[in-house]
C-alpha positions in Angstrom: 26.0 141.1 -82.6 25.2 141.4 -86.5 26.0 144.9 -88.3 23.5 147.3 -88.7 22.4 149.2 -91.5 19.7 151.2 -92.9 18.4 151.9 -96.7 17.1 155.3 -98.1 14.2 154.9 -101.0 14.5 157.7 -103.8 10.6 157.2 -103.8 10.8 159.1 -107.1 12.5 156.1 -109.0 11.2 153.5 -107.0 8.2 151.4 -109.3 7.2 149.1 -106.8 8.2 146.1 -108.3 8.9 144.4 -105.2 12.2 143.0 -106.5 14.1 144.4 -103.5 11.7 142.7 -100.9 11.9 139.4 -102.2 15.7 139.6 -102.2 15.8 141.1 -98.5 17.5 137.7 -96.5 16.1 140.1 -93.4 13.3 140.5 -94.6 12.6 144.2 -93.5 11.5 145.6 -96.6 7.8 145.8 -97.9 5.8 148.4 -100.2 4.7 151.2 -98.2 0.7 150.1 -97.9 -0.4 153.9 -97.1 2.1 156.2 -100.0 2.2 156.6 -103.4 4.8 158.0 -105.8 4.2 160.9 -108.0 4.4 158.1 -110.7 1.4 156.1 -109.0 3.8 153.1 -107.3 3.9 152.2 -103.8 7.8 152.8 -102.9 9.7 150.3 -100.9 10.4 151.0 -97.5 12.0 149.6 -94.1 9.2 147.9 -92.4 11.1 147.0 -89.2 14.8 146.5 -87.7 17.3 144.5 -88.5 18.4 145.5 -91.9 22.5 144.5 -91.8 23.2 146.9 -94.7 24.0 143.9 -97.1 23.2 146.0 -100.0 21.3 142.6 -101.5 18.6 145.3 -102.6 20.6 147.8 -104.0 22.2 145.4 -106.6 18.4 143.8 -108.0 17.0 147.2 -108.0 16.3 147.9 -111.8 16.5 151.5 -110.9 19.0 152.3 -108.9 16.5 153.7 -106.2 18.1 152.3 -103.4 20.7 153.6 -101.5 22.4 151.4 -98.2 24.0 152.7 -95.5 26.0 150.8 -93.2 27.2 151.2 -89.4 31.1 151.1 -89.4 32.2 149.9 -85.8 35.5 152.2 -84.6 38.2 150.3 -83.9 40.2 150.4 -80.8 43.6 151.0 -81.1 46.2 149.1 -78.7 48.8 151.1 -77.0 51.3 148.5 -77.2 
């Protein structure tokens, strides 16, 4: 099963320049069609499931508005 992960937008930074979608190798992001930023940009946003938490769009955002989280799996300790 691949890992999972999820992505939070600060939509406050975010300028809609798509640089994050293009990069997604999921491709789950996309420019939220129906919001706008106070600074007039449609923010990037999970469109669907299967982000993996690579943190591909975190490193070509130009401003840092993109923050990755990703599921840790506990691991199971042997008794032996």
């Amino acid at each position: 099963m691949p890992p999972k992960g999820r992505i939070v937008v600060k939509e406050i930074y975010c300028k809609g320049c798509e640089l994050c979608v293009s990069a997604c190798p999921q491709g789950v992001l996309a420019l939220a069609p129906d919001r706008i930023n106070s600074k007039g940009y449609h923010p990037a946003e999970l469109i669907e499931q299967g982000c993996t938490g690579c943190g591909v769009c975190t490193v070509v955002c130009p401003e840092a508005a993109i923050v990755v989280y990703r599921e840790v799996k506990a691991r199971s300790q042997s008794g032996a």
